[in-house]
C-alpha positions as CSV (number, residue, x, y, z in Angstrom):
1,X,4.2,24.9,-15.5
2,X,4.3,26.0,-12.2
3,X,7.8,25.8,-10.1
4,X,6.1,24.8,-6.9
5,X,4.0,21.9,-8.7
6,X,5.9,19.0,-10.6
7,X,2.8,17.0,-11.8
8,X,2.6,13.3,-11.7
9,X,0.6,12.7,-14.9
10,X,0.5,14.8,-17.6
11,X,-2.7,14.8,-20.1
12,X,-2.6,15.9,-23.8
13,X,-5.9,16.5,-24.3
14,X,-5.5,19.1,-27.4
15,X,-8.2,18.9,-30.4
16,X,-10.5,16.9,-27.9
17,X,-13.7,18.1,-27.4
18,X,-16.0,18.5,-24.9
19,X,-16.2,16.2,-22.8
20,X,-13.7,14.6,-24.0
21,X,-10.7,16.2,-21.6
22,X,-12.9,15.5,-18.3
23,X,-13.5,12.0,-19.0
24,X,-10.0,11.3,-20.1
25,X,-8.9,13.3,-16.3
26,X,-12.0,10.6,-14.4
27,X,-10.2,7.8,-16.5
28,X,-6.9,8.1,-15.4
29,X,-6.2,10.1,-12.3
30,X,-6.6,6.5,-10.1
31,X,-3.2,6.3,-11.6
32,X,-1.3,8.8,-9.1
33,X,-1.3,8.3,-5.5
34,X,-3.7,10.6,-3.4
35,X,-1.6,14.2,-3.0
36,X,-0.2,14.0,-6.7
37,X,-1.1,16.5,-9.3
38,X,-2.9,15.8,-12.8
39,X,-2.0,18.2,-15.5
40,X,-4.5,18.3,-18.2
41,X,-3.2,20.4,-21.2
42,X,-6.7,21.2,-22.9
43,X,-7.4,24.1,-26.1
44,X,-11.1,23.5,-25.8
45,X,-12.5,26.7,-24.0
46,X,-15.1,24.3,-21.8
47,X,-12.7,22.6,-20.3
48,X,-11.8,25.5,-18.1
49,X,-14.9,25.5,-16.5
50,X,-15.5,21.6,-16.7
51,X,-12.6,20.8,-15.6
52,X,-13.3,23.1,-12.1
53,X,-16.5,21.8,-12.0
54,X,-15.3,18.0,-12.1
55,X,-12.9,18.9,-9.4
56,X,-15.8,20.1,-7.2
57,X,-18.2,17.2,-7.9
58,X,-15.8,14.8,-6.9
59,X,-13.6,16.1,-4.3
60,X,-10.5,17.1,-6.0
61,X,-8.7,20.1,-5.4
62,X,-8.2,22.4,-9.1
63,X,-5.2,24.1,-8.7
64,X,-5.6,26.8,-11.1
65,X,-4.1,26.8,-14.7
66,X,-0.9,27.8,-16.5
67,X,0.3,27.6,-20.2
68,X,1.7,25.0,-21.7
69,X,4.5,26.2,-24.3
70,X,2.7,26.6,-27.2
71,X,0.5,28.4,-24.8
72,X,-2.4,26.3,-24.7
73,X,-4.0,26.1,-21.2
74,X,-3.0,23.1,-18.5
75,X,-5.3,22.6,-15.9
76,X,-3.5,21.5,-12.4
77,X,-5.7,19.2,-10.2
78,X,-4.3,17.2,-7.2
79,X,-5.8,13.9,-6.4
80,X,-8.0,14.3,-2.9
81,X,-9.3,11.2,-3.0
């Protein structure tokens, strides 16, 4: 994870499929204020593109990615709205 980004709410999302990790990330990010960061830790290759997609669609801001440590992708998104 990032340095400069501590997120709020962390999301295993591993062995869920499409679109499973979006749906799980609509579900829950009410539960940070507005200017947290959700991190969705997510191994199924369409959440990269969901996941942005989702972000633009409802007015959050994707931060980007990094790796978790086994080295599966987290997605960052902070809470806009």
């Amino acid at each position: 994870m990032s340095d400069a980004v501590t997120p709020a709410l962390e999301l295993d999302c591993r062995g869920m499929r499409c679109p499973l990790p979006v749906i799980k990330l609509a579900n829950r990010i009410d539960e940070v204020p507005v200017g947290a960061v959700v991190a969705v830790t997510a191994d199924d290759p369409a959440a990269r593109p969901d996941i942005a997609a989702w972000c633009r669609m409802r007015g959050q801001e994707h931060l980007g990615e990094t790796a978790a440590e086994d080295g599966v992708p987290t997605f960052l998104v902070r809470r806009l709205v």
